[in-house]
Backbone bond lengths (Angstrom), bond angles and torsions (degrees), N, CA, C in turn:
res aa  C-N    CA-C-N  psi(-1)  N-CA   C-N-CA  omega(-1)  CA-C   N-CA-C  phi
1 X - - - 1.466 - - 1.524 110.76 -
2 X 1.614 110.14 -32.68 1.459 94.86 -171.01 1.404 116.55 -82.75
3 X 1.442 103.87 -23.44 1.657 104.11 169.00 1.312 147.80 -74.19
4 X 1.734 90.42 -8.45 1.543 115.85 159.54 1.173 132.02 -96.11
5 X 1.993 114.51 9.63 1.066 134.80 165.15 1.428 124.63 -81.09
6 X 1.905 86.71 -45.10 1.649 124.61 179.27 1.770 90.36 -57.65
7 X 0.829 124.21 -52.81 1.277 129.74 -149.58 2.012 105.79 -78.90
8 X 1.093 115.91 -39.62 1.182 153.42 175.51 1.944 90.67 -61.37
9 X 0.839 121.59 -44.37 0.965 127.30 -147.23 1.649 117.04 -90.83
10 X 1.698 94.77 -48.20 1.611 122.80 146.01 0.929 106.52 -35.62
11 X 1.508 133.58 -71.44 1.916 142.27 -151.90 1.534 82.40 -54.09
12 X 1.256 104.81 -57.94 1.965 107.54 -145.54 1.599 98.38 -69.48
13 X 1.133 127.74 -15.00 1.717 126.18 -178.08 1.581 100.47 -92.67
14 X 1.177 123.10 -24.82 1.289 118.39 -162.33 1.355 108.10 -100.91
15 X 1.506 113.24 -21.39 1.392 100.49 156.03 1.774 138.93 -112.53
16 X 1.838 95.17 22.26 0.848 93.89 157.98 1.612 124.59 -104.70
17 X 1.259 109.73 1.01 1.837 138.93 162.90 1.824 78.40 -52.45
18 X 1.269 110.01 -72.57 1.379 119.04 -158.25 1.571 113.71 -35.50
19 X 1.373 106.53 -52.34 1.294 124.24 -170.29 1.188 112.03 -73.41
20 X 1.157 130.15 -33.20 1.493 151.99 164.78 1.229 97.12 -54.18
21 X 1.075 145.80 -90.30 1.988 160.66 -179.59 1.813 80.86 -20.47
22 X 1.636 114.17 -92.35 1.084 115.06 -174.84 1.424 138.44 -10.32
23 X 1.395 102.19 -61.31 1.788 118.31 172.03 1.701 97.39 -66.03
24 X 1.191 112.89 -51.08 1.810 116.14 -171.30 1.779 111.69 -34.36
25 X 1.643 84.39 -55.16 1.248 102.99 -162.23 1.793 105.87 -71.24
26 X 1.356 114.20 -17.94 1.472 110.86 166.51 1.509 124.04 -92.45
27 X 1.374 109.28 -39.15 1.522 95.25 155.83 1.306 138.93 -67.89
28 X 1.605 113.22 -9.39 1.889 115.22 160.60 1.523 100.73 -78.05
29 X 1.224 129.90 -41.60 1.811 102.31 165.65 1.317 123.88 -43.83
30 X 1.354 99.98 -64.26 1.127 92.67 -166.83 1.962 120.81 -70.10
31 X 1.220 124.59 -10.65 1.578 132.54 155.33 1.671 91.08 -67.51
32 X 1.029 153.21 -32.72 1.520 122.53 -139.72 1.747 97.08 -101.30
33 X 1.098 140.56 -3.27 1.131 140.77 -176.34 1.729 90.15 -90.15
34 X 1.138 124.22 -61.40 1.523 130.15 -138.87 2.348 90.40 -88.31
35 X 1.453 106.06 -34.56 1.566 102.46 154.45 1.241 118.23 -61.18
36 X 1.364 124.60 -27.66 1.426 122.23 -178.43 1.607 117.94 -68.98
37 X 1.202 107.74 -56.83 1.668 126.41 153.33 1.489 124.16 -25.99
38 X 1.166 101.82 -49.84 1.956 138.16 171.68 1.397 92.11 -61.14
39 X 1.431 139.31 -48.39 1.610 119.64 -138.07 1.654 96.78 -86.91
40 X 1.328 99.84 141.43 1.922 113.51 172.00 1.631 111.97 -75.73
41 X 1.339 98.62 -9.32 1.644 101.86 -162.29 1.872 101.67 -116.78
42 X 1.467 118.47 28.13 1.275 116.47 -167.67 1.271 118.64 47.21
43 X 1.830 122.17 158.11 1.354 140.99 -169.15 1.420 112.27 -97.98
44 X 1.281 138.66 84.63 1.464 139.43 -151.13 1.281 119.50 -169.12
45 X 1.497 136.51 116.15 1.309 152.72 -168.47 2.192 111.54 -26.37
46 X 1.588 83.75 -56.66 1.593 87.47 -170.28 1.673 106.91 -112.49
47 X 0.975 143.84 86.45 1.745 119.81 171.18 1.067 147.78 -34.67
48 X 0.975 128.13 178.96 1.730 124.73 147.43 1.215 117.92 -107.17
49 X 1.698 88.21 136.02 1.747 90.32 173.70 1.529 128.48 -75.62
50 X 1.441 126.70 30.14 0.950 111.19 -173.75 1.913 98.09 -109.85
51 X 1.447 123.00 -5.20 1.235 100.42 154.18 1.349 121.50 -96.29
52 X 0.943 134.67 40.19 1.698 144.86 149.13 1.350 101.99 -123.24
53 X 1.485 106.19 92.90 1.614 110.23 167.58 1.139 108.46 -71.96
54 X 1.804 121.65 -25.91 1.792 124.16 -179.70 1.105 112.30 -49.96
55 X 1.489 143.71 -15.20 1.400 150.92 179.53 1.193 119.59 -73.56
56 X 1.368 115.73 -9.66 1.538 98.09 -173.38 1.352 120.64 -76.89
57 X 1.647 99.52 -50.48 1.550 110.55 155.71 1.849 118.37 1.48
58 X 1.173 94.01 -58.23 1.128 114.55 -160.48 1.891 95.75 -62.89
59 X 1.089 101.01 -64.15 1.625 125.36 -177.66 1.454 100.48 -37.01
60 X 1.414 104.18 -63.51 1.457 117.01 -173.75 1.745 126.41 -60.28
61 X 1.109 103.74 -20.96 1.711 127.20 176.29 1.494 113.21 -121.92
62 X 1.030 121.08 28.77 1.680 136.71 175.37 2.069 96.10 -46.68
63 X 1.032 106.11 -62.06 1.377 130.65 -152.95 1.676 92.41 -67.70
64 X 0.898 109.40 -61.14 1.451 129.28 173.03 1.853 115.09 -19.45
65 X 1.640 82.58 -70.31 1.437 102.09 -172.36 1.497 104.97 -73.53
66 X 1.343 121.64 -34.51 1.835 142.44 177.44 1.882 73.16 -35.26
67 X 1.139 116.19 -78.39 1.390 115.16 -129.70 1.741 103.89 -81.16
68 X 1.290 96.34 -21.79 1.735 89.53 164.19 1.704 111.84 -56.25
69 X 1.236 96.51 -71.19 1.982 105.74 175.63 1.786 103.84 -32.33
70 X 1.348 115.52 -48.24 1.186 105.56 -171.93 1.860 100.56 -66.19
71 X 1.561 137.92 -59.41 1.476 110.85 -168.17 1.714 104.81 -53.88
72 X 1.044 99.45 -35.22 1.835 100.70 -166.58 1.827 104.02 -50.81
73 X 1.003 108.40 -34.89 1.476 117.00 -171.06 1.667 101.70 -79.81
74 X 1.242 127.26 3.13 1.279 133.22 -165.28 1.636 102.49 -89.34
75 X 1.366 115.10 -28.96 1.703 134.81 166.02 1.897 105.04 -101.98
76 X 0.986 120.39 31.17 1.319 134.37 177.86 1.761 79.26 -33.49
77 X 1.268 134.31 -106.03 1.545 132.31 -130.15 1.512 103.23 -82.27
78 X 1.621 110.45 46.89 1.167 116.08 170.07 1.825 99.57 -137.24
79 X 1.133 92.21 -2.28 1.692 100.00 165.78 1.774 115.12 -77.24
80 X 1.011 101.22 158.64 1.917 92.40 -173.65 1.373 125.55 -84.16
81 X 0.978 138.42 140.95 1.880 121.65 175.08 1.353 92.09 -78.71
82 X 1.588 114.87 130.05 1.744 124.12 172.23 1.704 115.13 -38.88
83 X 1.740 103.62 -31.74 1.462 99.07 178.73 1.420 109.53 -59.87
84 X 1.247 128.06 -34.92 1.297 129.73 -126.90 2.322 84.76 -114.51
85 X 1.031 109.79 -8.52 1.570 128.59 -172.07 2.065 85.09 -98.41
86 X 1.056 107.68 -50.70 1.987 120.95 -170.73 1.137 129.94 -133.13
87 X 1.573 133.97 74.92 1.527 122.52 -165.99 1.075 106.18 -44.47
88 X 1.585 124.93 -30.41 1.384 117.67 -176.98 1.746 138.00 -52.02
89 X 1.832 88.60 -5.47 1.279 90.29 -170.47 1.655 103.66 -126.69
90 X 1.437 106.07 22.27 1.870 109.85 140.68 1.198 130.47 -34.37
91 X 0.884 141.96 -8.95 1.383 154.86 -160.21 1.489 101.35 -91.17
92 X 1.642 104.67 -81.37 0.865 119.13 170.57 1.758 138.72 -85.05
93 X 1.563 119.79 11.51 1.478 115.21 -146.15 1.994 70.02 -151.22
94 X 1.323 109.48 100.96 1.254 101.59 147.59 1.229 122.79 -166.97
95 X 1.608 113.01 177.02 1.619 108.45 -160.54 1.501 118.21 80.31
96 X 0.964 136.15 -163.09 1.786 130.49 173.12 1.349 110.38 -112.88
97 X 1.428 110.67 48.48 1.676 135.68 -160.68 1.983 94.50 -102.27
98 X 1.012 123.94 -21.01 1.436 119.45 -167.16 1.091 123.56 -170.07
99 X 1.325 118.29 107.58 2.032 135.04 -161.51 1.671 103.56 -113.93
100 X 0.993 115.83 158.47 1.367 136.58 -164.90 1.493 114.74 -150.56
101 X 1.437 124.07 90.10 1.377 109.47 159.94 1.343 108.96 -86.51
102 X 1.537 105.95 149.74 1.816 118.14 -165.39 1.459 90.79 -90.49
103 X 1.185 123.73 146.58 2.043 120.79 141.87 1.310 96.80 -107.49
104 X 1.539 136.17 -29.15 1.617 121.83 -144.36 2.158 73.34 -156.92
105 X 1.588 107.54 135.22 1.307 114.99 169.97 1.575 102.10 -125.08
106 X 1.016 129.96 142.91 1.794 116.37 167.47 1.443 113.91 31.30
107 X 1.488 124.94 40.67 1.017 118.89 -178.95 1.432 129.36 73.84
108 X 1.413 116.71 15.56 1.020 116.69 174.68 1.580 108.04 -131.17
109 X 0.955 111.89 141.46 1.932 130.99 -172.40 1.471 102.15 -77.57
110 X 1.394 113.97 130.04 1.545 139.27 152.59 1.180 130.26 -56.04
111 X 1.329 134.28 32.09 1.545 141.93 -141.56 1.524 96.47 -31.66
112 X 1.445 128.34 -60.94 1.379 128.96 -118.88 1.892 67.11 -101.32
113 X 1.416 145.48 -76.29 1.505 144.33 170.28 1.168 104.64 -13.44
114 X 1.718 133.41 -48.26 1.315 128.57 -171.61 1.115 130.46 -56.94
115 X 2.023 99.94 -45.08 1.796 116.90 163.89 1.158 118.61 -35.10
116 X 1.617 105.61 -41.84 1.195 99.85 -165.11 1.655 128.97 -80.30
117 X 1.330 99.45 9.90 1.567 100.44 172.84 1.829 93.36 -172.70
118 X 1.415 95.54 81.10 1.755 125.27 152.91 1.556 108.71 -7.05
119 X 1.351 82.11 -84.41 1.466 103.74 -152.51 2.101 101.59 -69.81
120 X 0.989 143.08 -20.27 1.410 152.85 161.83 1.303 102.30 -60.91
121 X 1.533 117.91 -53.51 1.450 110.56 -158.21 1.861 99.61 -80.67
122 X 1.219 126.99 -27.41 1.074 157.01 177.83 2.013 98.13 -50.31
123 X 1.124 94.99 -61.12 1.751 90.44 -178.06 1.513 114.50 -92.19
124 X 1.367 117.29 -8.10 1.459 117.64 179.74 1.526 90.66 -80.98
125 X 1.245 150.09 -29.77 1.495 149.80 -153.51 1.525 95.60 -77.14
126 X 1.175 115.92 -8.65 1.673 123.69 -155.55 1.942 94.69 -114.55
127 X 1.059 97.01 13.17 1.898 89.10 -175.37 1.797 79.17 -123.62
128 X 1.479 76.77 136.05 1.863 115.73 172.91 1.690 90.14 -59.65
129 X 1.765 103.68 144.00 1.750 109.27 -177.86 1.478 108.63 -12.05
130 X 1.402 97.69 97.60 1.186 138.97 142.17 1.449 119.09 -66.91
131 X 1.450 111.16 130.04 1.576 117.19 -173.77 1.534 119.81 -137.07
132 X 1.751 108.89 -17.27 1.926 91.03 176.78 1.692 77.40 -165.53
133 X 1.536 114.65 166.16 0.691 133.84 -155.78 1.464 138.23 -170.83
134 X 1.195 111.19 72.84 1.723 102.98 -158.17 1.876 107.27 -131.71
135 X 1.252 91.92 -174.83 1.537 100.54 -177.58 1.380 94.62 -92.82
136 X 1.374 131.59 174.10 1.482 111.21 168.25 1.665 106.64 -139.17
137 X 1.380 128.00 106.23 1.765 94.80 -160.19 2.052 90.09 -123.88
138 X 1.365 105.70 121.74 1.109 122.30 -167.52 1.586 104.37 -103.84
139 X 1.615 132.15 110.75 1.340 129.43 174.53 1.327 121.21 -62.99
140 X 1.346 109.10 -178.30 1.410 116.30 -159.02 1.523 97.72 -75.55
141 X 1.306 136.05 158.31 1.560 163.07 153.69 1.484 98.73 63.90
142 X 1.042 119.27 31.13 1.417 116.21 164.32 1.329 118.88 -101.15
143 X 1.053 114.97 131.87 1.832 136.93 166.73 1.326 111.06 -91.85
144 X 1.384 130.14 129.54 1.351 152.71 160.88 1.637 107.42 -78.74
145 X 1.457 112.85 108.05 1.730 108.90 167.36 1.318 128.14 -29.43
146 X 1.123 140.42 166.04 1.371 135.55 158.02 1.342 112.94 -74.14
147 X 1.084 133.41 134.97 1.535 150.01 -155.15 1.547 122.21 -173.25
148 X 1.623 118.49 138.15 1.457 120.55 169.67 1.353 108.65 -93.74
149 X 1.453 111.52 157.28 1.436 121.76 156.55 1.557 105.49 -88.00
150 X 1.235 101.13 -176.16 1.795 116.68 -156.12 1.322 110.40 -94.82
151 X 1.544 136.65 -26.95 1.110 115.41 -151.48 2.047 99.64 -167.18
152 X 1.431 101.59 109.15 1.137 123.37 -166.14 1.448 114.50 -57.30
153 X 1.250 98.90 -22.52 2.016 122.11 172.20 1.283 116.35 -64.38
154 X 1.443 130.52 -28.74 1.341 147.72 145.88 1.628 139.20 -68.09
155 X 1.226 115.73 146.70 1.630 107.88 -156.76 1.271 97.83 -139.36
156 X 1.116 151.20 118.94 1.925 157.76 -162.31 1.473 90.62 -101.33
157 X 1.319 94.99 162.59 1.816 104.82 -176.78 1.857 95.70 -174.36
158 X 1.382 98.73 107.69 1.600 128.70 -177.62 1.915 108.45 -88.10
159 X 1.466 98.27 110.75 1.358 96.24 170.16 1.710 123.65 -114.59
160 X 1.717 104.51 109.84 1.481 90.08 -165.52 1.697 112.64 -68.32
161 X 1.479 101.96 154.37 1.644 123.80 171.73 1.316 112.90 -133.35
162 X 1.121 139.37 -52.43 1.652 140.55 -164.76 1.162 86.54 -127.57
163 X 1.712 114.69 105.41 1.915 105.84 159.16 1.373 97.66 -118.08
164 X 1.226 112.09 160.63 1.506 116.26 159.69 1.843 114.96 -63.01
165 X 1.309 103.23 147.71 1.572 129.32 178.49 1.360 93.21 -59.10
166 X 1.375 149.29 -39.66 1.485 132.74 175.92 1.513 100.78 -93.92
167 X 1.519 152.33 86.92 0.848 153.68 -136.39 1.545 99.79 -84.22
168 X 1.798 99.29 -59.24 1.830 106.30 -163.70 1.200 95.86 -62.69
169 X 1.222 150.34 -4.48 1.886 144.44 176.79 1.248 76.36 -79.85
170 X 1.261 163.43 14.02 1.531 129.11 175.86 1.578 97.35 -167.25
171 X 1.440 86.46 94.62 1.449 132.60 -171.97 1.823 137.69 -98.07
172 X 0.872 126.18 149.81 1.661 127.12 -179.76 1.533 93.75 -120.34
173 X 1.174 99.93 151.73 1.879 126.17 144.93 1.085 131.16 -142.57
174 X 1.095 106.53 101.13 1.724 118.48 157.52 1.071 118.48 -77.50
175 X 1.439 117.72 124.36 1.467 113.62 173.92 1.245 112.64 47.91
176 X 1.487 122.07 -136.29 1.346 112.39 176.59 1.279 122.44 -103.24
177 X 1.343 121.81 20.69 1.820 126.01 170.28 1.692 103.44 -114.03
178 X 1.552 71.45 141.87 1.793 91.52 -177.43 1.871 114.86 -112.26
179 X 1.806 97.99 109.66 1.080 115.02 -156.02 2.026 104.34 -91.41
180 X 1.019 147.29 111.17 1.367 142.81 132.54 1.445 139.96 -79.95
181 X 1.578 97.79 137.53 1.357 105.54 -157.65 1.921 123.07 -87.43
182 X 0.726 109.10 140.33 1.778 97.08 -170.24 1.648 75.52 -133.28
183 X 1.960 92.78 146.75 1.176 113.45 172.46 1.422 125.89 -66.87
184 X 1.595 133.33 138.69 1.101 133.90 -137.95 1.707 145.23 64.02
185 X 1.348 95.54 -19.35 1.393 110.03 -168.97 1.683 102.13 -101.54
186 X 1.593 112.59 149.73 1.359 107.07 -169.45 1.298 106.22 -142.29
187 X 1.554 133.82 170.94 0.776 122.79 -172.11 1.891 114.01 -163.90
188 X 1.283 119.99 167.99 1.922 102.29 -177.23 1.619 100.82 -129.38
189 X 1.221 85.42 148.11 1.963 84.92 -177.51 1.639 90.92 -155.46
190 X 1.620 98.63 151.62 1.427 119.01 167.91 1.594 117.99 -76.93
191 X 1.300 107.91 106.40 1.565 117.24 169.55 1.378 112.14 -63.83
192 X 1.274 127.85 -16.03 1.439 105.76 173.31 2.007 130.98 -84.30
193 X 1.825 86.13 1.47 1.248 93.76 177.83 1.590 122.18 -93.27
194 X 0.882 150.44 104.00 1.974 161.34 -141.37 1.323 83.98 -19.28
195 X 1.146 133.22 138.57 1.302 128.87 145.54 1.336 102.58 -134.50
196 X 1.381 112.42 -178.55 2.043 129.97 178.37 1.132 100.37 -177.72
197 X 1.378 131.84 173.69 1.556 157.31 -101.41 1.694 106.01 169.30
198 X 1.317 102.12 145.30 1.381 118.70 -175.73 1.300 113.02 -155.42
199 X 1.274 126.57 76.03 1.700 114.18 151.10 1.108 128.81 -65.52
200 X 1.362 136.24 76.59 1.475 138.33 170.72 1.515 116.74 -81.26
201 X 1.308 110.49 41.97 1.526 105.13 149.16 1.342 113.94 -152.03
202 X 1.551 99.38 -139.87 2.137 88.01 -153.52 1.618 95.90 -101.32
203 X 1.457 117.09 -4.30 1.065 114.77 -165.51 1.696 119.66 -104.38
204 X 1.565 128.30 162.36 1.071 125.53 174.32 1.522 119.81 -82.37
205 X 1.792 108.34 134.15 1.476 101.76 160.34 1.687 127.98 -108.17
206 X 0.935 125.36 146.97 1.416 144.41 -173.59 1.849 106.91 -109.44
207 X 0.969 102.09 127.37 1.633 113.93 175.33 1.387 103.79 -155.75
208 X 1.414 98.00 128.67 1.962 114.50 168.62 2.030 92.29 -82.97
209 X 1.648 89.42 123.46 1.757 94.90 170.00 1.334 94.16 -118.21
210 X 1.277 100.08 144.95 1.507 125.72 149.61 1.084 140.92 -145.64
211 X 1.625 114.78 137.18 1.837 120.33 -173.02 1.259 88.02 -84.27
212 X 2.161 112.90 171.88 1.074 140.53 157.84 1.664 112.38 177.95
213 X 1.413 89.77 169.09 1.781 96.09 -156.84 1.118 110.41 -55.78
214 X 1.720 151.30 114.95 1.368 128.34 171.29 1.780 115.09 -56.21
215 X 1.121 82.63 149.96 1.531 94.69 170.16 1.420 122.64 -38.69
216 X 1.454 149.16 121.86 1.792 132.35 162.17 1.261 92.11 -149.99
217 X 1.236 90.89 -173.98 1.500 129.21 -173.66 1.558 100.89 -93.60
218 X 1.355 127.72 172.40 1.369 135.29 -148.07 1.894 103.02 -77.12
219 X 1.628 118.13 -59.27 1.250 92.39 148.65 0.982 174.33 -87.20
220 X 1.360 115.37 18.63 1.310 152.50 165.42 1.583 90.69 -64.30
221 X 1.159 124.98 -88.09 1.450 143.48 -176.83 1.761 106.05 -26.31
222 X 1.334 95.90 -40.34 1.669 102.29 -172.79 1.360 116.15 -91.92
223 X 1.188 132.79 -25.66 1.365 130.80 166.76 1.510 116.55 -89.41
224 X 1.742 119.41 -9.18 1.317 107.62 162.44 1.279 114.87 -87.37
225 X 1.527 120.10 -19.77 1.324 112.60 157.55 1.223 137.20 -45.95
226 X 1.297 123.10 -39.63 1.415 142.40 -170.88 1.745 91.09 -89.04
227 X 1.351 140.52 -40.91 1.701 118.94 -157.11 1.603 71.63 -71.12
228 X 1.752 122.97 -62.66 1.402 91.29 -148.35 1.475 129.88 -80.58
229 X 1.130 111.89 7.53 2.137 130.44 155.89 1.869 86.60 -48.03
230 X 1.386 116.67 -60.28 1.416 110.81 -176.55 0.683 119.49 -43.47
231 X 1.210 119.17 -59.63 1.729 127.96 -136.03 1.983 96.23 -92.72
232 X 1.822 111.12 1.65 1.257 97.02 164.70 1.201 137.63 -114.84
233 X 1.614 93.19 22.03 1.424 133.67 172.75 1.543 107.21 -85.73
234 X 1.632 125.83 5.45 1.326 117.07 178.06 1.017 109.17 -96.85
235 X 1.599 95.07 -168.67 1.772 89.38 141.19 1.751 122.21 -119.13
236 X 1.218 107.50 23.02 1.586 95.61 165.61 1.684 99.87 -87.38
237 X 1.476 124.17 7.38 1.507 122.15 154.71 1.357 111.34 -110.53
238 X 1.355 130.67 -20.65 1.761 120.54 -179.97 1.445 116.63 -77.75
239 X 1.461 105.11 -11.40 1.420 105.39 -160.76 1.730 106.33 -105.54
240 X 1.446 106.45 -64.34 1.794 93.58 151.07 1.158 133.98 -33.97
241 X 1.491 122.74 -38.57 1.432 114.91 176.91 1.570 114.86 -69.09
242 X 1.753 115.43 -44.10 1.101 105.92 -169.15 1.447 114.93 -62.22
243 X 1.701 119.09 -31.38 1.217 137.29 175.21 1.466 113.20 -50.96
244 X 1.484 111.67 -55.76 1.387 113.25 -175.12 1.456 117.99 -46.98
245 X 1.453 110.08 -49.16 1.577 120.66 175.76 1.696 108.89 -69.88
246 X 0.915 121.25 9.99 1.574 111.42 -178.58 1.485 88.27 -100.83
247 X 1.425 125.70 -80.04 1.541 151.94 141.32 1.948 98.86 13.06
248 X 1.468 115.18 -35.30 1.512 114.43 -167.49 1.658 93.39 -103.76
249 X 1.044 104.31 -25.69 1.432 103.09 173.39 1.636 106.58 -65.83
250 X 1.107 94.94 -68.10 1.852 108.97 -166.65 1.784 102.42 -35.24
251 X 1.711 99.66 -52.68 1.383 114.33 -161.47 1.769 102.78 -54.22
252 X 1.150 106.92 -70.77 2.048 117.07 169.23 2.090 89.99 -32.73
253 X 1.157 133.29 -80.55 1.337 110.27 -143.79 1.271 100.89 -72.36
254 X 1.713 130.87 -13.68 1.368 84.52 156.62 1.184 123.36 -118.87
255 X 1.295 145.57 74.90 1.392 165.22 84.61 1.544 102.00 -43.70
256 X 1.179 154.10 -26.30 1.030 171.60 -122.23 1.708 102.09 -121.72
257 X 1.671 108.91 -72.52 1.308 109.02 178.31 1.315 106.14 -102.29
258 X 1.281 127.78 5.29 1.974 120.06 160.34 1.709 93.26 -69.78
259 X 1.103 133.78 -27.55 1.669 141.96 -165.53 1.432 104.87 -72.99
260 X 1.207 114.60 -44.03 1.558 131.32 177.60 0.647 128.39 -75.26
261 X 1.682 133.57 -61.15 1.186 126.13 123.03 1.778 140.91 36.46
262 X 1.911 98.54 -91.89 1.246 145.04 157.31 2.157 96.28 -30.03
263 X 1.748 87.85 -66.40 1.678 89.69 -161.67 1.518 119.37 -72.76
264 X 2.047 107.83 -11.98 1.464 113.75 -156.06 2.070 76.08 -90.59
265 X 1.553 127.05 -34.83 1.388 120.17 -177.60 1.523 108.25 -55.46
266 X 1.247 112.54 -67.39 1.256 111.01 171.09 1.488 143.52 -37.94
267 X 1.418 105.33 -44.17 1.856 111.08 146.38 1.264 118.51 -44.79
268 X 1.459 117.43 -59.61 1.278 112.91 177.05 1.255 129.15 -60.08
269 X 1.385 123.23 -30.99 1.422 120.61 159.66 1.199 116.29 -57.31
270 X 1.260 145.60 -55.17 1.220 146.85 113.58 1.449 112.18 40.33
């Protein structure tokens, strides 16, 4: 009986997840026209970087941050698959095709993820509302579906580090421009416009992403405040978060016992 309660119980959460997505997904239409109107920085697939002067930072310490991602990648299969960080993002994130270490989730900081790369968390502290924040490391010959992000009040900004040696095989689309990434160089684009992904070669790419508030005018500013007060009243926000911190745990112990490890070899050589 109880497992046909348990079970019973699933159906009724999963389709009210359902119903939830549904309505979600109609009230970000209908906000994303009237945010668009709102934005100081125009309504358009790719930007320019010259109204985010906070980017340069970024430009200027490319190398910097390169080499954090590189120890972090040293526990590569202790990094998370994004599915496994968001069921929500089954869709698009599967197989051991695409990992995500967090520094910044919904606006909230990774303390123990942050250590682990100083100097990144160090210049992201320097971007106006700041909201997510991760490494992004996408394997070889995988394609990402076409898909929107949620919320037109927000603006992503891709900084390449690890590209593949044939670069244009490993590609973005927004809307209808097709963006490639070269290491060091960065760039901001609207996630709510269709985009998808293409690794067509043998090699791995690495990109530092980050959300933050787009630019508006006062109500613009004030009603994207309030969807996302909502939207962390769900659970496509209760459930990543709790995940993320499990995922930051896991990640520290093992850096933790690869460390030990390291010191119990070394005794023994010894």
């Amino acid at each position: 009986m109880a497992n046909t309660e348990l079970t019973l119980g699933e159906k009724l959460k999963k389709q009210r997840r359902k119903r939830i997505k549904k309505l979600g997904r109609s009230l970000i239409r209908n906000l994303a026209d009237f945010l668009g109107r709102q934005s100081l920085v125009g309504d358009m697939p790719i930007h320019d970087n010259k109204d985010f002067p906070f980017l340069k930072p970024f430009v200027e310490n490319w190398q910097g941050i390169r080499a954090e991602i590189d120890e972090i990648l040293k526990y590569r299969e202790a990094v998370p698959l994004f599915q496994d960080v968001s069921r929500d993002q089954k869709r698009i994130a599967v197989g051991n095709n695409w990992r995500t270490f967090i520094l910044y989730g919904f606006g909230t900081k990774l303390e123990k993820n942050c250590r682990q790369a100083p100097l990144t968390t160090r210049i992201l502290e320097s971007i106006p509302n700041l909201q997510t924040a991760w490494f992004s490391i996408l394997g070889p010959g995988y394609h990402i579906p076409a898909h929107r992000g949620v919320s037109k009040g927000i603006l992503r900004s891709h900084l390449g580090l690890i590209i593949p040696r044939d670069a244009e095989k490993c590609r973005m689309r927004v809307g209808d421009k097709i963006q490639v990434w070269r290491p060091g160089e960065i760039f901001v684009f609207d996630d709510t416009y269709d985009h998808e992904v293409w690794n067509d070669t043998d090699d791995e790419r690495v990109i530092l992403l980050f959300d933050f508030d787009r630019p508006m005018r006062f109500w613009g500013r004030l009603l994207n405040k309030s969807f996302v007060s909502l939207l962390k009243l769900t659970a496509y926000y209760q459930e990543p978060k709790k995940n993320m911190q499990t995922m930051e745990e896991r990640f520290e112990a093992a850096t933790r016992r690869a460390d030990q490890n390291l010191e119990k070899l070394a005794d023994a050589a010894d």
